[in-house]
C-alpha positions as CSV (number, residue, x, y, z in Angstrom):
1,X,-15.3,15.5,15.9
2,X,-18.1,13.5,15.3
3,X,-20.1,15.0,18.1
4,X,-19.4,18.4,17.3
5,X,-22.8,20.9,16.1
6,X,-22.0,24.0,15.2
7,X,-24.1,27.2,16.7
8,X,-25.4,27.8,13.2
9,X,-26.6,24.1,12.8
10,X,-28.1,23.9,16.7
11,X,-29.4,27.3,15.7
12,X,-31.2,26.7,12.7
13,X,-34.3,24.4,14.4
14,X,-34.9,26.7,17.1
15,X,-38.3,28.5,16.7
16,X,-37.5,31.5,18.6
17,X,-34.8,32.2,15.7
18,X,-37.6,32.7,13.3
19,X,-40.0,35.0,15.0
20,X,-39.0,38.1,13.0
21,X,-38.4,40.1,16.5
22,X,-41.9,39.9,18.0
23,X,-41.2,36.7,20.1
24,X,-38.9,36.0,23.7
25,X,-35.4,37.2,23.9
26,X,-33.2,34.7,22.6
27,X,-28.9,35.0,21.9
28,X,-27.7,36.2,18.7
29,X,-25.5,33.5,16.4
30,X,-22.6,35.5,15.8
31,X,-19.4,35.0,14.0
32,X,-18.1,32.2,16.9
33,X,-16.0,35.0,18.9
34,X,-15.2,34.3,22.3
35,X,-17.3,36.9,24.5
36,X,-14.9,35.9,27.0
37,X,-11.7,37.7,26.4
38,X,-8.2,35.8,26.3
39,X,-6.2,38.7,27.9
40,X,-6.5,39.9,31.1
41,X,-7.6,43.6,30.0
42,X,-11.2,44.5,31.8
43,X,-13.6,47.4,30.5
44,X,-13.1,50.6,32.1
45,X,-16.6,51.7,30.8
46,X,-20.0,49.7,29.4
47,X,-23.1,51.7,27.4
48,X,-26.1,49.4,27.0
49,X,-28.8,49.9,24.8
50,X,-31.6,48.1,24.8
51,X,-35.0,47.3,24.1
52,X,-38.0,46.8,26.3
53,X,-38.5,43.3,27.5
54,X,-41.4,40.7,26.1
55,X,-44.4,42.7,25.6
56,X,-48.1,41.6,24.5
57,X,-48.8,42.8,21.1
58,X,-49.8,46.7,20.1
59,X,-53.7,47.4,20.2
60,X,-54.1,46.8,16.2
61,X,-52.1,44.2,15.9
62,X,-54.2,42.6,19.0
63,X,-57.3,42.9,16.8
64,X,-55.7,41.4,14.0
65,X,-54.8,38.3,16.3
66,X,-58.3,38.7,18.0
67,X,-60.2,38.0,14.2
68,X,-58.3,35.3,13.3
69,X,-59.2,33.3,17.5
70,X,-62.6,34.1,16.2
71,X,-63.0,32.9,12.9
72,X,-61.5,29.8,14.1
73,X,-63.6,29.5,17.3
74,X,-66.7,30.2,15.5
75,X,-66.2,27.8,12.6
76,X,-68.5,25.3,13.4
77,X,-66.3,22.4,12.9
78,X,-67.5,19.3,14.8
79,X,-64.9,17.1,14.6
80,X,-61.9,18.9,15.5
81,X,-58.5,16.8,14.6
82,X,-55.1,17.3,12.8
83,X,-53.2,20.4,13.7
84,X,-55.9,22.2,15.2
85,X,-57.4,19.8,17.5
86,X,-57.0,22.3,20.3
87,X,-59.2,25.2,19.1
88,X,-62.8,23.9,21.3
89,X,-60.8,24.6,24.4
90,X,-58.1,27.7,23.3
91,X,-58.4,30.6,24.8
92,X,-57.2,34.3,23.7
93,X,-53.8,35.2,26.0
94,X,-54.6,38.3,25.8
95,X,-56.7,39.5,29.3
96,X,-57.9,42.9,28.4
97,X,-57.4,45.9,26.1
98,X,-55.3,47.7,28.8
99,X,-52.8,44.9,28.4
100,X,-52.2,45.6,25.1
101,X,-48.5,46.7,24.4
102,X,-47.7,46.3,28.1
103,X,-45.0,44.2,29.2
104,X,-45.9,40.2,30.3
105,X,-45.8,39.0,33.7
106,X,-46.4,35.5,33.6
107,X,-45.0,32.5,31.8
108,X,-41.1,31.4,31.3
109,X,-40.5,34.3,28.2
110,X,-42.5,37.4,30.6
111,X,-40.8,40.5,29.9
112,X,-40.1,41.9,33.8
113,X,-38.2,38.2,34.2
114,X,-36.3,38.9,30.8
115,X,-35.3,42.4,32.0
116,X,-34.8,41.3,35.8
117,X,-32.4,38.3,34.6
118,X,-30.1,41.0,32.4
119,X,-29.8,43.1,35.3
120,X,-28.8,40.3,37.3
121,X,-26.4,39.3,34.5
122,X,-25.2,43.1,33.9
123,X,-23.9,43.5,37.8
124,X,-22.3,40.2,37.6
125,X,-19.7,40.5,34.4
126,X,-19.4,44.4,35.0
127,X,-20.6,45.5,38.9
128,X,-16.6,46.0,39.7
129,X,-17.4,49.1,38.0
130,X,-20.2,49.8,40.8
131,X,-18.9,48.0,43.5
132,X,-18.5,49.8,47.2
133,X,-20.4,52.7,45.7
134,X,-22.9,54.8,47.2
135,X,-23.4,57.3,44.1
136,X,-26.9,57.4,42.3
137,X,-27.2,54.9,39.7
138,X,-29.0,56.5,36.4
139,X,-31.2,54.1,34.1
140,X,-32.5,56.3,31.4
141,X,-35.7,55.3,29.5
142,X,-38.1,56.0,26.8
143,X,-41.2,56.9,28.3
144,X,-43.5,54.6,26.9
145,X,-44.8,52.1,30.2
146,X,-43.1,48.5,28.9
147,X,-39.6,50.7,28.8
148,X,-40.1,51.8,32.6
149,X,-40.8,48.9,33.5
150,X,-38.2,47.5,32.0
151,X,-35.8,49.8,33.3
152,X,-37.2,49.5,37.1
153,X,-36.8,45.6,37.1
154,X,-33.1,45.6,35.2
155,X,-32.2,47.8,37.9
156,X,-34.0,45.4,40.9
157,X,-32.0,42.8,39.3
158,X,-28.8,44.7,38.8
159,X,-29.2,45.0,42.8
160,X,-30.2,41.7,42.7
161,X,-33.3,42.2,44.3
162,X,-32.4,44.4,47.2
163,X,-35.4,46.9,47.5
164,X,-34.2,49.0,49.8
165,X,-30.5,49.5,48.3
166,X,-32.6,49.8,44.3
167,X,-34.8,52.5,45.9
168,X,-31.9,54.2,47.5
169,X,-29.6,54.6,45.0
170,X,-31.6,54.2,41.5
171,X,-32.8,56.9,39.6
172,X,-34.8,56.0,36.5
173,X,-34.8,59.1,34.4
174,X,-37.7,59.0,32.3
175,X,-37.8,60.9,28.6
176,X,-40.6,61.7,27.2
177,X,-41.5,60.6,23.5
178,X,-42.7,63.4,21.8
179,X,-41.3,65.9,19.1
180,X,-40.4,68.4,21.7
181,X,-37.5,66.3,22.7
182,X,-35.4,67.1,19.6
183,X,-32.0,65.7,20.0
184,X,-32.2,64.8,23.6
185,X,-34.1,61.7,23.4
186,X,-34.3,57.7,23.5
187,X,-36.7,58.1,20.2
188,X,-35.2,60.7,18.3
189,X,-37.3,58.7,15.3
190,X,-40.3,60.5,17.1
191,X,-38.4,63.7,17.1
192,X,-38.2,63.9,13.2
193,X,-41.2,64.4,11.7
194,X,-39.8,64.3,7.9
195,X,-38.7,60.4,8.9
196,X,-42.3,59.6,10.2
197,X,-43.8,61.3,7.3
198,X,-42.0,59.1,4.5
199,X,-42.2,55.9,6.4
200,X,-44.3,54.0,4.2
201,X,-42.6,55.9,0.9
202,X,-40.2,53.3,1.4
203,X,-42.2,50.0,2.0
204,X,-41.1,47.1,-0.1
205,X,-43.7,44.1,-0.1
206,X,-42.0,40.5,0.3
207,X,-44.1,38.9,-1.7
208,X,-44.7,35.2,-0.1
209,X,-45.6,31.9,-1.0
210,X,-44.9,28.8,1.3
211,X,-47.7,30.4,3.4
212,X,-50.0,29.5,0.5
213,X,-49.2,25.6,1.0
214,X,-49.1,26.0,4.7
215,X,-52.9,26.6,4.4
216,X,-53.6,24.2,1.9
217,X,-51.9,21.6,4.9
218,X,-54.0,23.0,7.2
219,X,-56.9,22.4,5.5
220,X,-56.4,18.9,4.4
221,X,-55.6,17.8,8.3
222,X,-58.1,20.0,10.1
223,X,-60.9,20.3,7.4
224,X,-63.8,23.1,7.9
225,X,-61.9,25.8,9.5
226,X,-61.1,27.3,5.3
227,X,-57.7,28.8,6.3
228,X,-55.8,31.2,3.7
229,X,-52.6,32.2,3.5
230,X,-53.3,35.8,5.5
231,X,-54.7,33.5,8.6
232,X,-51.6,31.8,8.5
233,X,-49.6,34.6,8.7
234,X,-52.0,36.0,11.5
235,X,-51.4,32.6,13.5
236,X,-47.8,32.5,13.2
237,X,-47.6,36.2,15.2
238,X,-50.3,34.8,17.5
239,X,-47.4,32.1,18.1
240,X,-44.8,34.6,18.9
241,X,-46.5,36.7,21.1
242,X,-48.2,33.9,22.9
243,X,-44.9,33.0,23.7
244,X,-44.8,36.2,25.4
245,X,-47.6,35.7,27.5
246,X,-47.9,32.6,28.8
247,X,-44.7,30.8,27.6
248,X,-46.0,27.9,25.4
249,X,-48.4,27.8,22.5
250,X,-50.5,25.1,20.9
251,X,-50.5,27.2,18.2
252,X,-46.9,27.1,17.7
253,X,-47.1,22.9,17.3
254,X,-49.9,23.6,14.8
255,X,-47.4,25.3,12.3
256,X,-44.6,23.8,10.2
257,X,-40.6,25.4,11.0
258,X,-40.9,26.8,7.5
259,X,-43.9,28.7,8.1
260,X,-42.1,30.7,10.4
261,X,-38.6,30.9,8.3
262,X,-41.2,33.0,5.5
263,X,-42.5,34.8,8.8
264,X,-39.2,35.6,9.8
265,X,-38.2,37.2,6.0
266,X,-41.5,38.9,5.6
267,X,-40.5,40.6,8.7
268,X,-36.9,41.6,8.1
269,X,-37.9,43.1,4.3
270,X,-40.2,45.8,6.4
271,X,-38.0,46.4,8.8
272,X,-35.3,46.6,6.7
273,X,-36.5,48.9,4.2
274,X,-39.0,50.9,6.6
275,X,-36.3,51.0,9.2
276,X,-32.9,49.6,9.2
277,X,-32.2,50.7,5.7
278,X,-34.3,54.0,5.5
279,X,-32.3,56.7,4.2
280,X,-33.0,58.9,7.7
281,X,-31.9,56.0,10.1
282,X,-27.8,57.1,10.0
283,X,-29.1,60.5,11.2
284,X,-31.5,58.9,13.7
285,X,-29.0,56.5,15.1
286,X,-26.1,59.2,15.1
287,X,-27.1,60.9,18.1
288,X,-26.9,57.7,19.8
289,X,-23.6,57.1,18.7
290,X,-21.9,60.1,19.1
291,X,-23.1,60.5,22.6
292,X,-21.4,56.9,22.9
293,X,-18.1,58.0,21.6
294,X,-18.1,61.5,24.0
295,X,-18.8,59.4,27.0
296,X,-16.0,57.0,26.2
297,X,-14.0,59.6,25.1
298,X,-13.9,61.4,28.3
299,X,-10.8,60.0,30.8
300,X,-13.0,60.3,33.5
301,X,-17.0,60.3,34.1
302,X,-19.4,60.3,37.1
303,X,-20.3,57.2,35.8
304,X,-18.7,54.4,33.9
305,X,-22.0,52.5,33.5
306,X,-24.4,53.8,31.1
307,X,-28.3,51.6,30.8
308,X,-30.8,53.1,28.6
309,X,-34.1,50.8,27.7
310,X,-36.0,51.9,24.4
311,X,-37.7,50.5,21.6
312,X,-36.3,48.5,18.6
313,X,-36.7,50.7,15.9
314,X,-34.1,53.3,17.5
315,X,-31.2,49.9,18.0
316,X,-32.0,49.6,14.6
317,X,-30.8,52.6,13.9
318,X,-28.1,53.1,16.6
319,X,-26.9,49.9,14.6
320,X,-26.8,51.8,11.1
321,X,-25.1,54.5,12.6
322,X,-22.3,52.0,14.3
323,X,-21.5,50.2,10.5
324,X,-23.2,47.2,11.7
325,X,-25.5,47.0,8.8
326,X,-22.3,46.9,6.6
327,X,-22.3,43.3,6.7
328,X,-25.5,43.4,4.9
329,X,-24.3,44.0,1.1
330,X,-27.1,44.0,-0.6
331,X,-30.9,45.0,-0.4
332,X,-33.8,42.2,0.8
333,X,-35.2,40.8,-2.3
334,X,-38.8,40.7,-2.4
335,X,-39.0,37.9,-4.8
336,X,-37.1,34.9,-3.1
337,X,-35.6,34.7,0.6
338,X,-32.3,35.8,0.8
339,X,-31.4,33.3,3.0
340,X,-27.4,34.5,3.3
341,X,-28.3,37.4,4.6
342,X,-26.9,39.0,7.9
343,X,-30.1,41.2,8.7
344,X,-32.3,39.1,10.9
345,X,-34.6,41.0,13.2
346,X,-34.7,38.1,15.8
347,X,-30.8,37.9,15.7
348,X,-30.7,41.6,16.0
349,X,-33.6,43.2,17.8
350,X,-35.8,40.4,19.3
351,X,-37.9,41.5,22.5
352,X,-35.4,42.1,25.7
353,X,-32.7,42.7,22.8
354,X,-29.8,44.4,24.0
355,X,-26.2,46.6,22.4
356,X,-23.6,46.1,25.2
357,X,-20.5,48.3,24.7
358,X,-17.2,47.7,26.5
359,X,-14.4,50.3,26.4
360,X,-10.5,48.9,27.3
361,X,-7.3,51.1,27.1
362,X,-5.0,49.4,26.4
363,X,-1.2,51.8,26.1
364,X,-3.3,54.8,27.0
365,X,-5.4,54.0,24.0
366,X,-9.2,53.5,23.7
367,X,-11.2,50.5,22.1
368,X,-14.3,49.4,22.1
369,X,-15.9,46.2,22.1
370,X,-19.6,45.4,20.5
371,X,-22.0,42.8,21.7
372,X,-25.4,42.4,20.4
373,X,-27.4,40.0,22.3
374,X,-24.3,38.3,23.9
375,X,-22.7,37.6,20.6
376,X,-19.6,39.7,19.7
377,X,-20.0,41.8,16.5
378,X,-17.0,43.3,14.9
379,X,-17.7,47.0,13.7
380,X,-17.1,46.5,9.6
381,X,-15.2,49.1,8.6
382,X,-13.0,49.3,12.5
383,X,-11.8,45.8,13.6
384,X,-8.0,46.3,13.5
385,X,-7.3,46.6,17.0
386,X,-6.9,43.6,20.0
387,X,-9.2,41.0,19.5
388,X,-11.0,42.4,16.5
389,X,-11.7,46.0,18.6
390,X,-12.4,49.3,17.1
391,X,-10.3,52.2,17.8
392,X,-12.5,54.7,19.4
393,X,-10.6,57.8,17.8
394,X,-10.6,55.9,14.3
395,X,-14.9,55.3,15.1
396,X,-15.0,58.7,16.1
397,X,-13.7,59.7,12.3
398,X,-15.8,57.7,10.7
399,X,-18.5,58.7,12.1
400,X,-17.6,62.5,12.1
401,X,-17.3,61.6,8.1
402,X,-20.5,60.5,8.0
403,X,-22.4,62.7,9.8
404,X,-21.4,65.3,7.1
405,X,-24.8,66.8,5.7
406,X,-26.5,63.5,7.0
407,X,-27.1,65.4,11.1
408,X,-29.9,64.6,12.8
409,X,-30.8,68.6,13.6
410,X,-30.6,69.4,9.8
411,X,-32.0,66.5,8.3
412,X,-34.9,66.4,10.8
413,X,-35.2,70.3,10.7
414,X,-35.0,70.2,14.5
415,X,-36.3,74.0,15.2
416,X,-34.3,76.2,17.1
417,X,-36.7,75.9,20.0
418,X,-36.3,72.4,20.5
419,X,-32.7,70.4,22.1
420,X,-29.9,70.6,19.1
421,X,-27.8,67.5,21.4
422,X,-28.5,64.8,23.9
423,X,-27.3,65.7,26.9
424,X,-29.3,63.5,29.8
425,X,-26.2,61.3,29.8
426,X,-24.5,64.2,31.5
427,X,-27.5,66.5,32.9
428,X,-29.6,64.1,34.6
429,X,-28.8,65.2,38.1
430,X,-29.8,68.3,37.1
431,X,-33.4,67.1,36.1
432,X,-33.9,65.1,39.3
């Protein structure tokens, strides 16, 4: 025994752990279940969900980042040493404008590797439930460009790159993210306008402090470059999606692990309260679900795989409306880290992030199986059955309960006009 680490103590040093979900896929921790089942029992049925691969950051973030290269570049400091001996010869990752947003292509963390590798891993633990078939394969994505592409290199790798069999027999289905959508959407928090309009209602500022010293470090090893707090902070993201781009960053080594652990929290209080926790993200995440349950619910589909590539806001709140944010008890504080908390965006929804969701009968009964970035995730409140499996028909109640006067159509006021239910999962050939 004295060689053994747990996962949460090899865990707990690794940076990409503490990048608050804008840094390179990385596996989630989990409760130490065996994703490998002990019983012989396959899944008749998997629905994935997942988010876009690594990405370079969003235009205003971008200029945020682009400030802080600046004011360090143009400092003036002769003698360049400490931390930040690098900065005479750094370079901003970022090529263009037109790249902002856009998924990376270069480095060990680029996004289209990320995304080809889970295809590649997909077809390998499920492709029995593909195998010999000459059927259209659907991939359904959100129609911003990072989730196409994502969706067009999972599927190369899913036919491990075979061109000629991936343009045969793939069909990305691409939905468009705008209101007009309604229900039948990869963004249904686009769709409802009363979510996007309170957004910020809900905002709850972590208010920080280790950044504070982090500067004051800074500036005692690499004097002349008058770092604050906010630079810090600025620096730390420019880590993460450096990481992104090119697969290493100086900028990275400049900063101390704890820098990143108040990184990390800052992050998960705004997307906890602006997102995960929001009072509309049951009804956004709902449709998601319940078209989940009605595909595993039917004996027999057209398809038993189900791949549909997004953004991370909507797993967040596919998770909300599966239970999985049960295991959070209690609100973020925003005075102090909670540092026993179970809501960690770069355990949950860090970039490539994926929900993998296996259905088994077992005595002509359905369960379902969740994994969240590889790491098995008992549903709360439905873990009774074979190797902590939900019951899909007991799911199904619970989330019929739920849905009570918390819909998505009448919360959102979807208008007549626009889809009342998803149905690409079921339509698609139709759209082709």
């Amino acid at each position: 025994m004295d060689h053994f680490v747990s996962p949460i103590h090899a865990d707990q040093n690794n940076l990409l752990k503490h990048l608050g979900g804008m840094g390179p896929y990385v596996k989630g921790t989990g409760f130490g279940i065996c994703p490998e089942l002990e019983w012989n029992a396959k899944p008749d049925k998997v629905f994935v969900f997942a988010r876009h691969g690594e990405r370079y950051p969003t235009e205003p973030v971008a200029k945020r980042l682009r400030a802080v290269f600046d004011k360090l570049k143009n400092a003036g400091v002769k003698k360049q040493e400490g931390p930040l001996y690098f900065i005479k010869d750094w370079e901003f990752f970022i090529p263009g404008p037109d790249w902002c947003g856009m998924e990376t292509l270069y480095g060990d963390f680029n996004g289209f590797k990320t995304m080809f590798d889970f295809g590649k891993s997909i077809k390998h633990k499920y492709g029995y439930l593909y195998e010999d078939c000459d059927d259209t394969l659907p991939i359904f994505t959100a129609g911003k460009r990072r989730c196409v592409d994502s969706a067009e290199e999972f599927g190369r790798g899913f036919f491990n790159d075979d061109e000629e069999r991936y343009n045969a027999q793939t069909k990305v289905i691409v939905l468009d993210e705008t209101n007009r959508m309604g229900a039948d959407t990869l963004t249904t928090s686009v769709s409802c306008k009363k979510y996007l309009r309170h957004g910020e209602y809900y905002k709850h500022s972590f208010i920080g402090k280790y950044m504070i010293s982090e500067a004051k470090r800074l500036n005692s090893l690499s004097p002349g470059f008058s770092i604050t707090a906010k630079d810090v902070y600025a620096l730390a993201v420019y880590c993460a999606f450096e990481l992104n781009a090119v697969g290493e960053s100086r900028v990275c080594d400049a900063l101390s692990l704890n820098t990143f652990v108040e990184l990390e929290y800052f992050r998960d209080s705004e997307m906890w309260y602006e997102k995960a926790a929001h009072p509309y993200s049951f009804a956004l995440g709902s449709v998601y679900v319940d078209a989940m349950i009605k595909l595993f619910d039917e004996e027999e589909t057209k398809e038993n795989l189900f791949f549909s590539f997004t953004h991370d806001t909507e797993l967040l709140h596919f998770m909300n409306a599966l239970g999985i944010f049960e295991y959070q008890k209690e609100n973020l504080s925003t005075r102090n880290i909670d540092f026993l908390r179970f809501f960690k965006t770069s355990e949950l929804v860090p970039m490539g992030a994926r929900i993998v969701i296996e259905r088994y009968t077992i005595s002509k009964k359905h369960y379902i199986r969740v994994l969240i970035n590889d790491a098995v995730i008992p549903i709360p409140e439905c873990q009774n059955g074979p190797f902590f499996t939900c019951n899909l028909t007991k799911l199904n109640l619970i989330v019929s309960e739920k849905m009570k006067g918390n819909n998505f159509v009448d919360k959102c006021r979807i208008t007549e006009g626009r889809p009342q239910e998803l149905t690409f999962y079921w339509d698609w050939r139709e759209r082709c």
